[in-house]
C-alpha positions, -999 to 999 in steps of 0.1 A, spaced: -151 -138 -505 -167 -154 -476 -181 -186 -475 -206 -196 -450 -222 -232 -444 -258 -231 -420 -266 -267 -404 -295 -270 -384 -293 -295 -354 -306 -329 -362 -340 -342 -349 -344 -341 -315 -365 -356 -285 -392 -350 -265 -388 -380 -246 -377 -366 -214 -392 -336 -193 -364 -316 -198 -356 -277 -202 -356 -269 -244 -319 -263 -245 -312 -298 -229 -330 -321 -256 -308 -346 -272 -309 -365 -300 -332 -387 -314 -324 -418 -330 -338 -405 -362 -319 -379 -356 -285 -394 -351 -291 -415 -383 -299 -381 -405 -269 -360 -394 -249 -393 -402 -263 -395 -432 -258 -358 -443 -225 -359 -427 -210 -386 -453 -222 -369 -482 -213 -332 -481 -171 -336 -481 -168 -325 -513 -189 -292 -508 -166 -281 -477 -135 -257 -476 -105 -269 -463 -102 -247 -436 -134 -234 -417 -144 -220 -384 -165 -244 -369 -195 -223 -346 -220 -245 -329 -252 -233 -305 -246 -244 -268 -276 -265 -271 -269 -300 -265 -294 -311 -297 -265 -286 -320 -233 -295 -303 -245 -333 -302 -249 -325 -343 -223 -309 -344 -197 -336 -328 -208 -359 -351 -202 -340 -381 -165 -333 -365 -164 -372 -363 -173 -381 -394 -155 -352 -413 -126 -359 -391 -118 -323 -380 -106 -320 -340 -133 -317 -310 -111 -291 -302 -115 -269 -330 -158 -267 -321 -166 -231 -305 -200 -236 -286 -214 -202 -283 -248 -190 -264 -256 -163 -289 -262 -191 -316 -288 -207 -293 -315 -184 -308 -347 -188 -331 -344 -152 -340 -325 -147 -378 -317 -113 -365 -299 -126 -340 -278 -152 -359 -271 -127 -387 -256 -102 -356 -231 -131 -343 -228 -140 -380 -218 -106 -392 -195 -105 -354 -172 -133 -371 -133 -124 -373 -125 -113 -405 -96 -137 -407 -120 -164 -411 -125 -172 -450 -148 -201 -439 -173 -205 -419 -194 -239 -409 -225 -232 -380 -246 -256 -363 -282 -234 -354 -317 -234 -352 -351 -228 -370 -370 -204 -376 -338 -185 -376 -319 -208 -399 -346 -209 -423 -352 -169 -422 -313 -164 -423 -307 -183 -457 -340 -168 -473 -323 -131 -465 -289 -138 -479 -296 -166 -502 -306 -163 -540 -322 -196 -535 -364 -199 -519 -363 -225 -490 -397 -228 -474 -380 -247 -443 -348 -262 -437 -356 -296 -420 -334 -309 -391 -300 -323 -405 -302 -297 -433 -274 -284 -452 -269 -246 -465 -243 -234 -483 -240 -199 -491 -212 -174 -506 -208 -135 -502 -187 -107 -526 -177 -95 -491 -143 -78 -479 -156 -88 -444 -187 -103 -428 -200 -76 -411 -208 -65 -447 -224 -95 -462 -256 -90 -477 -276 -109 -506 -251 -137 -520 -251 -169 -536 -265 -206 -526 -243 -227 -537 -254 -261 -524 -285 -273 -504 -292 -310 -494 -313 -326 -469 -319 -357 -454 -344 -362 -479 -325 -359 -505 -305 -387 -495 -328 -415 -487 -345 -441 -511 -385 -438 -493 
């Protein structure tokens, strides 16, 4: 069985003239992946490989997820192959992942995001907003032979406020 959790990066920017992959947080932003952060403890694994998009809007998100879940700065891998908006991509580094890995939490991007979870979900999303939460479960032996598996748990930001 492998488990697989798809967060995309939390609202960012366009305050500053900057290159795409060096947008930061917003404050909305911040306040969401807070938000999501708090409320999702009792739909992680125990242990989990924790794969963030060298993007500084993901590995911002990410870092505060690590904060508020408590799980070491150290243990974040920032890879450049998860800075993509193409689902074919993600699913390639995806299906890459070391077999040893049960668990596996990533910090991404949309339209890939989005595409990726429609694919190998059993679960329609039309969009998964910034701060959004996907978890997902395959019958696999090993990850490069996931295909269609199981959503187990979605929540956005949404979801979680009172407006």
């Amino acid at each position: 069985m492998k488990n697989l959790i798809l967060i995309r990066h939390a609202k960012s920017s366009w305050d500053a003239p900057v290159h795409d992959k060096e947008r930061v947080l917003a404050q909305r932003g911040v306040r969401d992946a807070h938000l999501v952060a708090k409320n999702i403890t009792d739909y992680l694994p125990k242990t989990n490989l924790i794969w963030s998009s060298t993007a500084k809007r993901a590995s911002e998100t990410a870092i505060i997820f690590a904060q508020i879940q408590m799980w070491p700065l150290e243990s974040l891998v920032f890879k450049d192959e998860l800075y993509t908006f193409d689902a074919a991509k993600l699913e390639n580094a995806i299906k890459s992942c070391d077999n040893s890995y049960e668990n596996v939490i990533l910090f991404g991007h949309n339209e890939a995001i989005t595409e990726f979870v429609n694919k190998f979900g059993d679960v329609f999303i039309d969009n998964v907003p910034t701060s959004g939460f996907v978890s997902l479960s395959f019958d696999a032996p090993s990850w490069s032979k996931i295909s269609k598996g199981k959503t187990n748990k979605i929540l956005f930001p949404r979801d979680l406020k009172d407006d």
